[in-house]
C-alpha positions in Angstrom: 13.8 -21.0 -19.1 12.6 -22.0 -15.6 9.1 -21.0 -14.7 10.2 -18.2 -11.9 12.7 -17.1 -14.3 9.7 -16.5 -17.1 7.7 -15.4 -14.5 10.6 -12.1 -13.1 10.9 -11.8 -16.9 7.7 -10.9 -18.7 5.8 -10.7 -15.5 7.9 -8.8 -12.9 5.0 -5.7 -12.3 1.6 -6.7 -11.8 -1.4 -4.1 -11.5 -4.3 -4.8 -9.7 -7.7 -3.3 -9.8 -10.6 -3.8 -7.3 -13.5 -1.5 -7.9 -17.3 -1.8 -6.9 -20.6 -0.5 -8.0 -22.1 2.1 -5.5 -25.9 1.3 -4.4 -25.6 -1.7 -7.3 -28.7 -3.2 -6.4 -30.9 0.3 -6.1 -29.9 1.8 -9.2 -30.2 -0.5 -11.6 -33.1 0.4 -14.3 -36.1 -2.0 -14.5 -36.2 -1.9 -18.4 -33.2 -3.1 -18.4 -33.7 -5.6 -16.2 -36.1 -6.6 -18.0 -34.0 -6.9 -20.9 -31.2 -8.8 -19.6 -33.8 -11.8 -18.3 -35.7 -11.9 -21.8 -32.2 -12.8 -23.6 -32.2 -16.0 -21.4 -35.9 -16.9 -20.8 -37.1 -17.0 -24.5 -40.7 -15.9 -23.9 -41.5 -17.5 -27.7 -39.9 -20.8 -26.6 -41.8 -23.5 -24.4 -39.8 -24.8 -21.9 -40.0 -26.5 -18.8 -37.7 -26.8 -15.5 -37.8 -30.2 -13.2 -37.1 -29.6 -9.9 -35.2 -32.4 -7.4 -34.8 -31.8 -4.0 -33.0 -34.1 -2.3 -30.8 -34.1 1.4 -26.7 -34.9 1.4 -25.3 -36.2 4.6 -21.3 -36.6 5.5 -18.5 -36.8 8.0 -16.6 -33.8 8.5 -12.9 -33.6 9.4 -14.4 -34.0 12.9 -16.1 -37.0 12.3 -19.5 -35.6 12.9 -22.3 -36.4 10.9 -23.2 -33.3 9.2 -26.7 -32.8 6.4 -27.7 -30.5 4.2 -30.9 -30.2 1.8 -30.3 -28.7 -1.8 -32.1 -28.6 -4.9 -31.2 -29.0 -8.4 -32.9 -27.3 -11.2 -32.9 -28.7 -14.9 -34.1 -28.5 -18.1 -35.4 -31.5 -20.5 -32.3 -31.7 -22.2 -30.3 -31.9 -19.3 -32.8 -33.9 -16.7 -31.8 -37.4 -15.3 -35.1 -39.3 -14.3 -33.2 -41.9 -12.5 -31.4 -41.1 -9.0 -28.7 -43.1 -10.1 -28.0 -41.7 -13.3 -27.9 -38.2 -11.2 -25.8 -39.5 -8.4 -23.3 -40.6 -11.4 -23.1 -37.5 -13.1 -22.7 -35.3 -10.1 -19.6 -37.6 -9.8 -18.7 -37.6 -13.0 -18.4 -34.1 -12.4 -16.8 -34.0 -8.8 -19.7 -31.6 -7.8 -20.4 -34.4 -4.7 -18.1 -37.3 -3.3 -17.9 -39.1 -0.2 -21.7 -38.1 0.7 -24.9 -40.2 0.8 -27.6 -38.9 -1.2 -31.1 -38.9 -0.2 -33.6 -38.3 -3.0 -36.6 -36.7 -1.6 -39.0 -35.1 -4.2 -39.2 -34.1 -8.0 -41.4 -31.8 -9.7 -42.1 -29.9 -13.3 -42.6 -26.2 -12.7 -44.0 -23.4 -14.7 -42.7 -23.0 -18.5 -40.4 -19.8 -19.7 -44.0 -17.6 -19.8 -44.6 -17.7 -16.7 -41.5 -17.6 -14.9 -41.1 -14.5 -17.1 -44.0 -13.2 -16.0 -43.1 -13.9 -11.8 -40.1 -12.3 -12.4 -41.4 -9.1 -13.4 -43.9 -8.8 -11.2 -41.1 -9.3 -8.7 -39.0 -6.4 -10.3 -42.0 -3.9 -11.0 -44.8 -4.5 -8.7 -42.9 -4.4 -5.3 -44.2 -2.4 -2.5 -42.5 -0.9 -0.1 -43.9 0.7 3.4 -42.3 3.9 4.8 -43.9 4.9 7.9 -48.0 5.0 7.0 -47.3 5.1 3.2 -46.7 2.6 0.4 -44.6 3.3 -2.7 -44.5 1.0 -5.6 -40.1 1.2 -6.4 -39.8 2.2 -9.9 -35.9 1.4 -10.1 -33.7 -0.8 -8.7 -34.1 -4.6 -7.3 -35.8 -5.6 -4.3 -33.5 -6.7 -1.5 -33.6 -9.7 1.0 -35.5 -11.9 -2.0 -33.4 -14.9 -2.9 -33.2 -14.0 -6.2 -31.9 -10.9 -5.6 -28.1 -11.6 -6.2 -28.6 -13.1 -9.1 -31.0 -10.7 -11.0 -28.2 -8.5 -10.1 -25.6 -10.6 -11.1 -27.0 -10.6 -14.4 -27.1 -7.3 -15.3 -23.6 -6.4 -14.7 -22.5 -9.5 -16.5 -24.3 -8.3 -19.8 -22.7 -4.7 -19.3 -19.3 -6.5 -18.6 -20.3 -8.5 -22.0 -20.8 -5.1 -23.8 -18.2 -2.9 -21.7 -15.1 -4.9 -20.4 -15.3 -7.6 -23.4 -11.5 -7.6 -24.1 -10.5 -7.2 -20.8 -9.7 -10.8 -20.2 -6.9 -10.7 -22.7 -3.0 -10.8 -20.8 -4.7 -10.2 -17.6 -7.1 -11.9 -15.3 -10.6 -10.4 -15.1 -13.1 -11.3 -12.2 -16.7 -10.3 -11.1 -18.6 -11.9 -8.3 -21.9 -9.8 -8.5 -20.7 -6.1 -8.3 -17.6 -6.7 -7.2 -14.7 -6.4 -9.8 -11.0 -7.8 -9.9 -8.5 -7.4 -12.6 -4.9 -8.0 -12.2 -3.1 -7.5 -15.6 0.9 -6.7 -16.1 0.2 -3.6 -18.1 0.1 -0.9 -16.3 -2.0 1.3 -19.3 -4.2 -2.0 -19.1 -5.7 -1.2 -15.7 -5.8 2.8 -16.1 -7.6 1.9 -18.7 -10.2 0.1 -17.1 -10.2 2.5 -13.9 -8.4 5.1 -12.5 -9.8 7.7 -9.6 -8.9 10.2 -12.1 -12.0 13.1 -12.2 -14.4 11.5 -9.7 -14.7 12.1 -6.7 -14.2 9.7 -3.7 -17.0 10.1 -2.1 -19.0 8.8 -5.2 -17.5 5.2 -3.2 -18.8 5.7 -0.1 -22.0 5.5 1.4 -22.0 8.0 4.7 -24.3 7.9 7.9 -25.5 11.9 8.8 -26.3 11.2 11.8 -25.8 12.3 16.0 -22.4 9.6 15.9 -21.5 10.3 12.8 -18.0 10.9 14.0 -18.0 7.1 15.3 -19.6 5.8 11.8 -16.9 7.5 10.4 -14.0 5.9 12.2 -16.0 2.2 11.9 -16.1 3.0 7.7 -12.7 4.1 7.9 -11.1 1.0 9.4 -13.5 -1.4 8.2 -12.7 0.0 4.5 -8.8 0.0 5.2 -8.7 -3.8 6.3 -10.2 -4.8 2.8 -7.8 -2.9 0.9 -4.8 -3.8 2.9 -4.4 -7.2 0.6 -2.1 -9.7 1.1 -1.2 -9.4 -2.5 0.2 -5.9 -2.0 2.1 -7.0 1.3 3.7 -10.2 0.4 7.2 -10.0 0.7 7.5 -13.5 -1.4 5.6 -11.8 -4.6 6.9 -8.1 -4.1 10.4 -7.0 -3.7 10.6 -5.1 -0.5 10.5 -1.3 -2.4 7.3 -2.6 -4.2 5.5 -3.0 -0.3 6.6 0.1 0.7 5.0 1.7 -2.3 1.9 -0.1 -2.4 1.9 0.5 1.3 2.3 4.5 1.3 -0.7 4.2 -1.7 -3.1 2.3 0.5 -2.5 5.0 3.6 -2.6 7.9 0.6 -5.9 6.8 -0.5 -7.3 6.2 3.0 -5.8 10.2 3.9 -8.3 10.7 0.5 -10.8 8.7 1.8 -10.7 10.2 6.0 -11.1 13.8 4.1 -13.9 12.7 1.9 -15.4 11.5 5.2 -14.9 15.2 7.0 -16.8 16.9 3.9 -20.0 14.9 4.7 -19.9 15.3 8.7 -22.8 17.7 10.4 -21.4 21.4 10.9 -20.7 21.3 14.6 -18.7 17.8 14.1 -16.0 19.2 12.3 -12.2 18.9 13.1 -11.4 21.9 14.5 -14.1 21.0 17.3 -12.5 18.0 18.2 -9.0 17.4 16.9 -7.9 14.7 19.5 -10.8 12.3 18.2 -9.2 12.9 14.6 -5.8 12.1 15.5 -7.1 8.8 16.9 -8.7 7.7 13.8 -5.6 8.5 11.7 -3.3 6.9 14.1 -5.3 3.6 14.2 -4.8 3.2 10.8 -0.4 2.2 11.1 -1.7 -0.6 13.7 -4.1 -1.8 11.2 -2.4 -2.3 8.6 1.2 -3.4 10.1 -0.8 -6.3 11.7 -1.9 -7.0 8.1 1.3 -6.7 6.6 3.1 -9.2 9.7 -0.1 -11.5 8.7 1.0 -11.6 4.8 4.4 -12.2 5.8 4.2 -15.0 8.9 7.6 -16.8 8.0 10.0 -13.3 8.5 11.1 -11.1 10.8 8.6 -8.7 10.9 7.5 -6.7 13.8 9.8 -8.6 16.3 12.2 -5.6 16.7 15.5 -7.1 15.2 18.0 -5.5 13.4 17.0 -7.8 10.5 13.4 -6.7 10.5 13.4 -5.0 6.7 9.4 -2.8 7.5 9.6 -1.9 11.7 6.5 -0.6 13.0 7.9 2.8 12.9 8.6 2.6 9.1 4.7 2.1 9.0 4.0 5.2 11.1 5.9 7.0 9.3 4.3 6.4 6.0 0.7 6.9 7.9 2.2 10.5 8.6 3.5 11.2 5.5 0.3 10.1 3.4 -2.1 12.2 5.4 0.1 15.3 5.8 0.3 15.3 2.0 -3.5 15.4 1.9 -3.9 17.7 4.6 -1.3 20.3 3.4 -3.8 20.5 0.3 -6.5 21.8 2.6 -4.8 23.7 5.6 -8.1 25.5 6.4 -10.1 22.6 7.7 -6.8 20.7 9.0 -4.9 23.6 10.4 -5.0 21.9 14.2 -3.7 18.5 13.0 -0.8 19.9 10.9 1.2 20.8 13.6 1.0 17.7 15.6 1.4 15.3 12.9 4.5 17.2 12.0 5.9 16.9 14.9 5.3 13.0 15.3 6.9 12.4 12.0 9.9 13.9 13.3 10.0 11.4 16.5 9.3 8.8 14.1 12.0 10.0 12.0 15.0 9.6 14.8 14.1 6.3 15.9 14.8 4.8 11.9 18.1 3.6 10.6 19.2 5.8 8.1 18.8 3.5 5.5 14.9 2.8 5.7 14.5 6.9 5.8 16.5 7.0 3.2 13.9 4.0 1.3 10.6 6.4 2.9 11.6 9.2 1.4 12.7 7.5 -2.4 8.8 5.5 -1.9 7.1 8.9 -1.4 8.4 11.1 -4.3 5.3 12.8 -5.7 6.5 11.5 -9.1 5.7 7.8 -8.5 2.2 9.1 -7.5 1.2 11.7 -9.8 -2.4 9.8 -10.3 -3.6 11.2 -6.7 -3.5 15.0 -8.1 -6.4 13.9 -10.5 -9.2 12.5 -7.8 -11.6 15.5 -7.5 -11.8 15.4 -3.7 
């Protein structure tokens, strides 16, 4: 069997999963911290770390010389005394080629019990200054500190350890410091590892209360949308052209979720029915935003050049944006009463200008039964 053939065989729907921990670097408990960095500093065994600096210098594509100075840290098991011998394993290892090395220092720092001991006086001895007042933070890491990422990093890989231990198997499973990725073709697979189902979305966002925070809305709002509108959803080459419009009416369904999870948190006086034109712009920027993202995933075909071959117009995009946000708003006609009527009435225009065979593809895409897991998110 040829390799696509396998691959539209046994692998023909693929779910994906991208989740991330909310205030991951504040919430995170010192003693367990603490924990996590005693399982791979052994207090109770002596060792010692070497420290090389040294400066690599190259020619870029340009052909500009270009430097950089790194250091390498090792323990007596793994330390090379000799440049040469570290030169040779670094390209043994295709970690450096076509570079000139420049050894500049080596030293022996502190043994495990004392790098233990810096490390918690860097988790629960920081200080911080609000105004005229210092506070001593009881939970959470410090920020800014070069170590920060990676004491954080290491806590959620020992709860991934103890949590998400079989998820690597018939899927792909990915963390780079909070964030997650799993892509798996079972469908159960990922549900099982997250859904929005009883939580609310605002639990994912972090809002500004503030004089503009209509504007911090909108900002969120787009800056949100552009990460989630993944090439991997919109490629044409991976996904039949049903599968993109799906994925796409989810992505705008999700952001109508996410736009009224944004309105629940704004002052009193900022609400919609006091300005309903500013609303209406932030909902129609978000067709434009992700059309360009879709034409972007999709460089070598017709899209968005207004032929008769084009198989996702603009409109078809608008459309959806409509769709996904009356859906949400019908749910909560009290607080969206004023945009109701004018996003009916655009979906109606948008509706005339469509070949009959893309409305008739809008309106399979849409059917409440392919997106029954909306109804469970709290908001």
């Amino acid at each position: 069997m040829a390799l696509e053939d396998f691959w539209h065989h046994n692998y023909r729907y693929i779910s994906s999963v991208m989740a991330d921990v909310k205030g991951a670097y504040d919430t995170i408990p010192h003693s367990k911290l603490k924990e996590v960095v005693s399982k791979i500093i052994k207090e109770n065994i002596e060792e010692h770390y070497y420290i090389r600096r040294y400066a690599t210098v190259w020619l870029d594509s340009t052909g500009h010389i270009r430097k950089s100075f790194k250091r390498h840290v090792s323990k007596l098991d793994d330390f090379f005394p000799d440049m040469n011998q570290f030169v040779s394993h670094l390209q043994e290892h295709t970690i450096m080629q076509n570079a000139i090395l420049v050894d500049q220092s080596l030293s022996l720092t502190d043994n495990s019990k004392e790098m233990l001991r810096f490390l918690e006086q860097l988790i629960c001895k920081h200080i911080l200054k609000i105004k005229n007042k210092y506070y001593v933070q009881n939970r959470g890491i410090p920020q800014g500190s070069m170590l920060s990422s990676l004491l954080c990093s290491l806590c959620y890989r020992d709860m991934e350890n103890c949590i998400f231990c079989g998820m690597q198997q018939n899927g792909l499973f990915m963390r780079l410091v909070d964030d997650f990725l799993l892509v798996t073709p079972h469908l159960e697979h990922a549900k099982t590892f997250l859904s929005y189902a009883c939580t609310s979305i605002r639990s994912s966002l972090i809002f500004c209360h503030s004089t503009s925070a209509g504007e911090n809305m909108r900002q969120k709002l787009v800056k949100i949308f552009r990460l989630k509108c993944h090439s991997f959803f919109l490629d044409l080459k991976v996904n039949s052209l049903r599968t993109v419009f799906i994925n796409v009416y989810k992505i705008l369904l999700l952001q109508a979720y996410r736009f009224h999870a944004c309105v629940l948190q704004l002052p009193f006086h900022q609400g919609v029915k006091n300005n309903p034109l500013f609303f209406l712009s932030v909902i129609t920027e978000m067709a434009p935003c992700l059309y360009s993202c879709l034409k972007s995933s999709n460089k070598d075909m017709t899209i968005g050049t207004k032929e008769a071959s084009d198989p996702f117009p603009f409109e078809a995009a608008q459309w959806l944006s409509c769709h996904a946000f009356l859906t949400k708003f019908t749910t909560h006609k009290a607080i969206y009463k004023c945009l109701l009527v004018p996003l009916k009435k655009y979906k109606v225009q948008l509706s005339g200008t469509l070949s009959r065979d893309i409305l008739h593809l809008l309106r399979g895409v849409t059917d409440g039964s392919l997106h029954k897991d909306f109804s469970a998110i709290l908001d």
